[in-house]
N, C-alpha and C positions, 0 to 999 in steps of 0.2 A: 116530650121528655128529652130528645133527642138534643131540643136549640136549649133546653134550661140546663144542659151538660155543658153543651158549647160556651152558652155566657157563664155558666163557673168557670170553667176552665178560662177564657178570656181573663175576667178578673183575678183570677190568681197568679196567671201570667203579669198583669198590669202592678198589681200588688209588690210580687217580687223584682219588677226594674225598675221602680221608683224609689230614690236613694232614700237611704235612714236618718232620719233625722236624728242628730245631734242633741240631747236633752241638757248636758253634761252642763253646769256655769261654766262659761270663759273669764278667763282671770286677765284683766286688762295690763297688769304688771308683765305676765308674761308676754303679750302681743307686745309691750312695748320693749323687751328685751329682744325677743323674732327680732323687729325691723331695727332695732341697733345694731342687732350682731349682721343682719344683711345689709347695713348700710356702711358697716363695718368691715364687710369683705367687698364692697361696691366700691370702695373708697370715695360714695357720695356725703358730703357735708365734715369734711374729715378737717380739724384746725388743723397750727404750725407743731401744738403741741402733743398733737394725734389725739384728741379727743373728738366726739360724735355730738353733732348739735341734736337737739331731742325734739326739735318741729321746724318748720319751714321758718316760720317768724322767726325763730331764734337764728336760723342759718343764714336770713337775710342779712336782719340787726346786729349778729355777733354777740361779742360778750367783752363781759368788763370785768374785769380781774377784782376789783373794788367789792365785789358782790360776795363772793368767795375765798379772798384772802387777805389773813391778817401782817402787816408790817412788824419786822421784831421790835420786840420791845424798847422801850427809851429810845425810837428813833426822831419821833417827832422832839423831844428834849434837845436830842442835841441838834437838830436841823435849828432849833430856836436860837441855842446857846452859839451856834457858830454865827448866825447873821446877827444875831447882838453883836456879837464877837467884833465882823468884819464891818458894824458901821460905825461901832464905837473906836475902832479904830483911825479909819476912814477920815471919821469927824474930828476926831483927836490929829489928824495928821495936818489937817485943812487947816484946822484955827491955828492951833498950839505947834511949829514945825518943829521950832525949839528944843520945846518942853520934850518933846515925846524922844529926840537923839538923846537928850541927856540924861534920863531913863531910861530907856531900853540899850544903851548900849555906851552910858557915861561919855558921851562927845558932845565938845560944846558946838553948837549949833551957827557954825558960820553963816554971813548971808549968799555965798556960793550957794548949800547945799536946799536954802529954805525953798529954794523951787521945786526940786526935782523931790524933796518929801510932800510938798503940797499935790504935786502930780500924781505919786503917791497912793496920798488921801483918796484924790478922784478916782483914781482904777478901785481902790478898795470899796468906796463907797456903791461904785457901780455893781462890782462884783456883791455886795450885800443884797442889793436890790433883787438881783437873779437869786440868791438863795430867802428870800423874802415871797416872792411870787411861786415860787414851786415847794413854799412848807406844806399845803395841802390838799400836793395830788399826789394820786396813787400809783401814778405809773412808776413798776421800779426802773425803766431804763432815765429817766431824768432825774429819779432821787441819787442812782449810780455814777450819774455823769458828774452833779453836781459835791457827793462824796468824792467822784477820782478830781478835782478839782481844787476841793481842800487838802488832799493827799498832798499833792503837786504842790502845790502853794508855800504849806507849811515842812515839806521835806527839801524843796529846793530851799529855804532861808535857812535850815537846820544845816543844810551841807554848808552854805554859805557862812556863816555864823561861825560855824567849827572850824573853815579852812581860813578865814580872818583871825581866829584866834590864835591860830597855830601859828601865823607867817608872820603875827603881829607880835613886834619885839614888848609892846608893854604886857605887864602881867594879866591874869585870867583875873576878873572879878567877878563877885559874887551878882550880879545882875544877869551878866551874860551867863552862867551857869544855870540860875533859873530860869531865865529864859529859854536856853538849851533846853531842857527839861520840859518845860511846858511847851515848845513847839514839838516835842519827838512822843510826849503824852497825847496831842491832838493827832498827829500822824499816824498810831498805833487804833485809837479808836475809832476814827473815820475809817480805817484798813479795814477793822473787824467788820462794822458797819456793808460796809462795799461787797463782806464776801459773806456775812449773812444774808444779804438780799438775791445772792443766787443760790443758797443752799435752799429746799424745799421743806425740810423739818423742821426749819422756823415759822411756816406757815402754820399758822393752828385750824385753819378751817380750809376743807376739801369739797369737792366738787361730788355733786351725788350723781347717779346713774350714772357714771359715763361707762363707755364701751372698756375702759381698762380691767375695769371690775368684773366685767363680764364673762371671761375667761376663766376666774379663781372659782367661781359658782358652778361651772358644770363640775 
C-alpha cells in the first residue's frame, strides 16, 4: 500500500512539471508580424526607405520598385512625344540647315551658320537617342534625370530666345512668339512631370505588410 502511494504521488508530481501543451491554432499572419516588428527594432534587413524585407530571399535579392509602383499618368506619352520631338528636330537640323533658321526664327540661312546648325542637329539627335533607350524603365532617378534635362534644354532657349528678341532692333514676329510659347509649355510640363515622380500619392499601388503598417494595428 505503502509504494502504490508513493508511485501516485510520484506521478502526480511528474504530471504537474511537465509544461501544458498549447492546443490553441497559431495564426501564421501573426508570427509573421512578431518577427517584422523584431526585426524592426533589430534594425535587421531594414531598406534606404525603412521598409522590412519579409524573408531572407528577398533581403538577399532586394526589390524592385516596378512590382509595386505605378508612374503617373501620361508619362510614358510624353517620354514618346519629347524623343519624337528631339529627333525630328535633330534630323530636320542635319538635312535642312536652312530651312529650319528660316522657320523658327525667319533668318535667312547663311553658309557661315550651316555648320554650327548641323552640329546642332548631331547633339539633338544624340540627345534623342538617350531619351529613346530609357522610355521603358522604371527607375524614377533616370526618368528624372532625363526630365531635368529637357527642363534645361528648353528653358535655357526660352531665356535665350526672349533676351535676342528684346536686344534685337527688328520687330517681334509672330513665329518667335509661338515659339516662345511652345518651348515655356514643354518647360511647365516636364517641371510637373519631375515633381510628380517624387510625390508618393501619385503612386497608385503600395507595398503590403511592411513594418510601417504595423504600428497603426496595435
Amino acid at each position: 500500500m505503502a509504494e502504490g502511494g508513493l508511485l501516485n504521488d510520484v506521478s502526480t508530481m511528474y504530471k504537474q512539471t511537465m509544461p501544458v501543451k498549447d492546443e490553441r491554432p497559431k495564426h501564421s499572419s501573426g508570427d509573421l508580424h512578431s518577427r517584422l516588428k523584431t526585426r524592426k527594432l533589430l534594425g535587421v534587413g531594414e531598406t534606404d526607405d525603412g521598409d522590412i524585407h519579409r524573408s531572407k530571399l528577398s533581403q538577399i535579392l532586394g526589390h524592385s520598385d516596378q512590382l509595386y509602383i505605378r508612374l503617373p499618368y501620361g508619362l510614358r506619352i510624353w517620354q514618346l512625344l519629347i524623343a519624337i520631338m528631339f529627333t525630328f528636330y535633330g534630323l530636320w537640323a542635319l538635312v535642312l540647315p536652312s530651312h529650319i533658321l528660316n522657320t523658327t526664327l525667319e533668318v535667312s540661312g547663311a553658309d557661315d551658320v550651316i555648320l554650327p546648325v548641323r552640329l546642332y542637329g548631331c547633339a539633338l539627335v544624340s540627345l534623342s537617342i538617350v531619351y529613346w533607350m530609357t522610355l521603358s524603365t522604371q527607375d524614377r532617378d533616370i526618368i528624372r534625370m532625363c526630365l531635368m534635362t529637357s527642363i534645361v534644354y528648353f528653358g535655357v532657349q526660352f531665356i535665350v530666345t526672349a533676351w535676342h528678341t528684346i536686344v534685337s532692333p527688328e520687330p517681334i514676329t509672330r513665329n518667335v512668339i509661338i515659339l516662345m510659347c511652345f518651348r515655356g509649355s514643354l518647360v511647365l510640363i516636364s517641371w510637373f512631370y519631375h515633381w510628380a515622380l517624387i510625390q508618393r500619392k501619385f503612386f497608385s499601388m503600395k507595398r503590403s505588410a511592411s513594418c510601417k503598417d504595423l504600428s497603426k494595428e496595435k
